[in-house]
C-alpha positions in Angstrom: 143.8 119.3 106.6 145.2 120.2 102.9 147.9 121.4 104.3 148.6 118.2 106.3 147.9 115.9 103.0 150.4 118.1 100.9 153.1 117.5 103.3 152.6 114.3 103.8 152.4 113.7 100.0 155.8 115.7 99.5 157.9 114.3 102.1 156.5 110.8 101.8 157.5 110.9 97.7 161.0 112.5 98.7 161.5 109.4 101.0 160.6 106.3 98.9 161.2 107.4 95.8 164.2 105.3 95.7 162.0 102.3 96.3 159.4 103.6 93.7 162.4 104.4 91.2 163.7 100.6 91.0 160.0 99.6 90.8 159.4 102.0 88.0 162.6 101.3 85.8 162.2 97.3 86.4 158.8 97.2 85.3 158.9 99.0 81.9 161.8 96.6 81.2 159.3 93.6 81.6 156.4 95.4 79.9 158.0 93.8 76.6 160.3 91.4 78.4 158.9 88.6 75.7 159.6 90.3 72.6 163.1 92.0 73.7 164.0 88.0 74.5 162.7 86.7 71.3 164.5 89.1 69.0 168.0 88.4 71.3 166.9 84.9 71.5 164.5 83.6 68.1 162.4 80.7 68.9 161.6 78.0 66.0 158.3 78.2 64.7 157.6 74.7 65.4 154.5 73.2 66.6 154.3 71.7 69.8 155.4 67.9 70.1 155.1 66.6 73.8 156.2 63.4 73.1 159.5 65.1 71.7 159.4 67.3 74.2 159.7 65.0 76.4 161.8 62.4 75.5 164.7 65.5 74.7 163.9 66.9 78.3 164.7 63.0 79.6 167.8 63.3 77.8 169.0 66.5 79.9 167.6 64.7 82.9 170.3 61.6 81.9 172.8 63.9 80.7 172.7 65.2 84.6 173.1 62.1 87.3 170.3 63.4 90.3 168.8 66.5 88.4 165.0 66.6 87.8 162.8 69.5 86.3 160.2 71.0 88.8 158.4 73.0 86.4 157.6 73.8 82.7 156.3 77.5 81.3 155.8 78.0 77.5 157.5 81.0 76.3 155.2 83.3 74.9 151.5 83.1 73.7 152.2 81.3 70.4 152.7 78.3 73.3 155.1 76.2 70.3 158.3 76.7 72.4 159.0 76.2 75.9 161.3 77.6 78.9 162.7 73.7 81.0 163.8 74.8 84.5 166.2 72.0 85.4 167.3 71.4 89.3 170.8 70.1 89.1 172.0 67.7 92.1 173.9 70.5 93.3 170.3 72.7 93.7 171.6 75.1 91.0 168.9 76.0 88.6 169.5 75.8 84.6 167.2 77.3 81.9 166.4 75.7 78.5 164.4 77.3 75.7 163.0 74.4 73.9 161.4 74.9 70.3 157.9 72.5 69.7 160.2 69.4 68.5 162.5 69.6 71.7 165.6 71.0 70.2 167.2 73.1 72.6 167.8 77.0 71.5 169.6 78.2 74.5 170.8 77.6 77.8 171.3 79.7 80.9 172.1 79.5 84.6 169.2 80.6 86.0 170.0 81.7 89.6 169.0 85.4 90.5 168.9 85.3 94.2 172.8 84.8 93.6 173.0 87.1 90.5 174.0 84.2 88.0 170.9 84.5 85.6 169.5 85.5 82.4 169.3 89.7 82.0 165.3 89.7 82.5 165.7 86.5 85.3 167.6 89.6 87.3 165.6 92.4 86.2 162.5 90.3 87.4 163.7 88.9 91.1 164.6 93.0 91.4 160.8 94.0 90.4 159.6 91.4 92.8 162.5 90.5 95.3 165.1 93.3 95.4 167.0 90.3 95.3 166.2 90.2 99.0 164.2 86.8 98.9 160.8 87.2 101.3 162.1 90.7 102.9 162.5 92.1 99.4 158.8 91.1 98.5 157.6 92.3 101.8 159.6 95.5 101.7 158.3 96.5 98.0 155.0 95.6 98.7 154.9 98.1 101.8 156.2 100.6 99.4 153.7 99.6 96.6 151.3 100.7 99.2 152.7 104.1 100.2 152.9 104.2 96.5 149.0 103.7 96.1 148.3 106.1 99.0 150.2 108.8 98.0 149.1 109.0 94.6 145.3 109.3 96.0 146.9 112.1 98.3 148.0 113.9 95.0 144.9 113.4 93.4 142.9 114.7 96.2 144.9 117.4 96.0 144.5 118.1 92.7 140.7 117.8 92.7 139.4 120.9 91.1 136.0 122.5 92.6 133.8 123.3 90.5 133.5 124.5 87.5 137.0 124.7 87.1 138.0 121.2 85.1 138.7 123.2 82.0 141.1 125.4 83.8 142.7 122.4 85.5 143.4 121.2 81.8 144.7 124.2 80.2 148.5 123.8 79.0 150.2 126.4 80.7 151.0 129.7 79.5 154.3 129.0 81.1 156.5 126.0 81.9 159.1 126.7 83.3 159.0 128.2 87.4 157.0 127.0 90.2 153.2 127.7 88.8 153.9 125.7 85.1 155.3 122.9 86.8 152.6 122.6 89.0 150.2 123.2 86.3 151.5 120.4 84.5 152.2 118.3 87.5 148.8 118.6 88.1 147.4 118.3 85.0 148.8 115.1 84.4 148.2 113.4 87.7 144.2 114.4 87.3 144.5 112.5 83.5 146.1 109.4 84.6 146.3 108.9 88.2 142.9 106.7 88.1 144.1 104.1 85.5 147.5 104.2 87.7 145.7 103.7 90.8 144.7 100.5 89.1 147.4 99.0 87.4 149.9 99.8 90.7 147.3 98.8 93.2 147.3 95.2 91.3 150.5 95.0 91.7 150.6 96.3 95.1 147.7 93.2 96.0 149.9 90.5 93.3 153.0 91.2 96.1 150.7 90.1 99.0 148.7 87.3 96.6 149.3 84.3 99.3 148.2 86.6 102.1 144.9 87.3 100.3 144.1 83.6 99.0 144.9 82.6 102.3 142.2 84.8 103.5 139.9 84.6 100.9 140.4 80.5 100.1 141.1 81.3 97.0 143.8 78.8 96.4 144.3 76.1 93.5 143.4 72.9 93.5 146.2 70.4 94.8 145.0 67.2 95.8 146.7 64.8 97.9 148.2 61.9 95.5 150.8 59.2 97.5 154.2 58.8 96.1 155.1 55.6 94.2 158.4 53.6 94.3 158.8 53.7 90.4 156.7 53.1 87.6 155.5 50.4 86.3 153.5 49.1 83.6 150.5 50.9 82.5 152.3 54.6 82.7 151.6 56.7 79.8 153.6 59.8 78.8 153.6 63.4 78.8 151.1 63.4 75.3 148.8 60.9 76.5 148.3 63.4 79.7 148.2 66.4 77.2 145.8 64.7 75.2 143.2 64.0 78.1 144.1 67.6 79.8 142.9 68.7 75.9 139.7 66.5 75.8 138.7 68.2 78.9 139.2 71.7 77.6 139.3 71.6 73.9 140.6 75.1 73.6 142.6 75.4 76.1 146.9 76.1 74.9 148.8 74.5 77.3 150.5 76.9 78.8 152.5 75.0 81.9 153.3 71.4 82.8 155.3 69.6 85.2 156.6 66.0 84.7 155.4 62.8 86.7 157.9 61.6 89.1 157.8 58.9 91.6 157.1 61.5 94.4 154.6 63.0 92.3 153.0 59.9 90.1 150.9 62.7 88.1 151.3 65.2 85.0 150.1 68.4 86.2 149.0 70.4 83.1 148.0 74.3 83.4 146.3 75.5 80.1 145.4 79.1 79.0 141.4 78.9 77.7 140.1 82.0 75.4 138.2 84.2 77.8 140.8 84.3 80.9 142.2 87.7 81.5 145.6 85.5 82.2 146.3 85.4 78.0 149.5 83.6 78.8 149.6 81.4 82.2 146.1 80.2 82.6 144.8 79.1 85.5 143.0 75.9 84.1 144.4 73.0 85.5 144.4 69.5 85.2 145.8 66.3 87.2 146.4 63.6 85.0 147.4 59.8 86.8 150.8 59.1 85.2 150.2 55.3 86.1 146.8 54.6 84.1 146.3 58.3 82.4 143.1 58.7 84.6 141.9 62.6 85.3 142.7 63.1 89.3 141.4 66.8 89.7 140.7 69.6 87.2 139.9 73.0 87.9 138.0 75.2 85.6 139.0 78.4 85.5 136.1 80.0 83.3 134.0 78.7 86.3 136.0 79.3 89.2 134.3 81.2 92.5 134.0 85.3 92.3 137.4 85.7 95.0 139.4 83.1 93.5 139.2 85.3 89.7 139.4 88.3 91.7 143.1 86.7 93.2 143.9 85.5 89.6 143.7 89.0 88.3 146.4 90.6 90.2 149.0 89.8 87.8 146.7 90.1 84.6 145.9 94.0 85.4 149.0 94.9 86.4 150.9 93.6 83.5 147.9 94.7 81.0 148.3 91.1 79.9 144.2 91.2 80.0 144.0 93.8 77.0 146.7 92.2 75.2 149.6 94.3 73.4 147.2 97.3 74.3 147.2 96.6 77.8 150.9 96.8 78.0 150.6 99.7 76.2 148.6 101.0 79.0 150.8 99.6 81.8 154.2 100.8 79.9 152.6 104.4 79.9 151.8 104.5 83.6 155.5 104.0 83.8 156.1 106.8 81.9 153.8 108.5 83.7 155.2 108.3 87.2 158.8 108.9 85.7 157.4 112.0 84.6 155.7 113.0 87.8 158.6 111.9 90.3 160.8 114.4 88.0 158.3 117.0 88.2 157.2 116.7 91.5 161.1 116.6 92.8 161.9 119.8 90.7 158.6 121.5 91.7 160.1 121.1 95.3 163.4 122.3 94.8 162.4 125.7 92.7 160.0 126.0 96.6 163.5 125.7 98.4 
């Protein structure tokens, strides 16, 4: 049986370490995506004026004949400047960062599926995509499990019996030949493999995250609002709707919006409330009626059902966005970590050639 787990361990780390390798080198690149961006890219530190906001978003709307802007994500958790995806008539996709007043800081195509993006745009359709689209996910998320599998093979392996945990975590007399690299290669599985188990099986469940809150019903709420021809009278604007988003949930930051269209008569605001492990992108929402500012649906996320926060914590763990700057600490060491042990583990298996 050990023998049969140790082979399948080797041979299956030989094989998709490739796969694991992109994964790896992708991820500790977005670990500090935010701050690499913000000292390549400073934002102002202005507050946040929606009714700015929007009117200088309008303006690139006008400035493009048949464009429109799907979706709105604030840049980092000061939430006082703002990333404006713009669809132009064409379907190509521009990014704006936006400071709190609406004066634009930068713009880029924003396109990775045909390699015309920002750097971290790229670096982040590879993590999740191999820019592959749907095969890409589905393809790294069978390999996130192999991943996940084969480090519990290694740490079976590695089990000590007992009374032989202090031995297990003895530097080696030696490094270098066969028994100091496995010393070490063991040593260091047995000391982080656990909190790696975690972090990469989150992201291992965030690739199949519609799958599971398909299963579980663990969607967001979306209701069913009929499209207008255009609006008229009584509409109010994007700070009205913030406004009423913010009497429903006083400290919430808001965090995402999208704008009200004729399609889509509604402002639909996602804010970030203290206490969610998702310290950026919240997943408190609220539909606010663009036609008399009226609240259409609101979702609570401090409240929300034991499998829908269970689904909402994929991305939280995995990034160690729930911890904070110590939580990506945590998840940038993992990476580290399975650098370290691919290197070892490959070398331990060419001094047995």
């Amino acid at each position: 049986m050990t023998k049969t787990i140790r082979n399948i361990h080797r041979y299956l780390s030989l094989t998709v370490a490739l796969f694991w390798l992109v994964q790896l080198c992708s991820g500790l690149l977005l670990v500090f995506q935010r701050n690499l961006d913000d000292v390549a890219h400073p934002s102002a530190d202005t507050p946040a004026n929606f009714a700015l906001l929007e009117n200088s978003m309008h303006g690139l709307i006008a400035e493009r004949p048949g464009s429109r802007i799907p979706f709105v994500y604030a840049f980092d958790a000061r939430f006082n400047s703002f990333d404006v995806y713009l669809v132009e008539e064409s379907g190509d996709y521009r990014a704006f960062r936006m400071a709190g007043d609406g004066t634009v800081l930068r713009e880029l195509p924003s396109n990775p599926e045909v390699l015309d993006a920002g750097f971290f745009e790229l670096v982040l359709e590879l993590h999740e995509k191999l820019w592959l689209g749907d095969l890409g996910a589905v393809i790294l998320g069978v390999s996130g499990i192999l991943l996940v599998s084969n480090i519990g093979f290694g740490l079976w392996l590695a089990w000590p019996k007992r009374g032989q945990w202090r031995t297990a975590f003895r530097w080696p007399r030696k490094v270098g030949g066969k028994a100091g690299h496995y010393a070490l290669h063991r040593m260091l599985g047995l000391a982080v493999a656990p909190v790696a188990i975690l972090s990469i099986g989150a992201g291992v469940l965030l690739a199949w995250e519609g799958p599971i809150a398909d299963a579980l019903g663990a969607h967001d709420i979306s209701p069913d609002i009929p499209a207008v021809e255009t609006f008229t009278g009584g509409e109010i604007g994007l700070s009205a709707a913030v406004d009423v988003a913010k009497g429903l949930y006083p400290e919430g930051r808001v965090a995402v919006f999208t704008l009200a269209t004729p399609a889509k008569p509604y402002y639909k605001i996602r804010l970030t409330q203290p206490g969610e492990l998702r310290r950026l992108y919240g997943k408190t929402i609220v539909f606010v009626s663009a036609l008399d500012g009226g609240v259409i649906a609101h979702q609570d996320a401090l409240t929300l059902p034991a499998s829908h926060r269970f689904v909402n914590s994929f991305y939280a763990i995995h990034s160690g966005e729930y911890l904070a700057i110590f939580g990506r600490l945590i998840s940038f060491a993992v990476g580290l970590w399975l650098l370290v042990m691919m290197v070892f583990g490959v070398r331990l298996w060419w001094l047995r050639r």
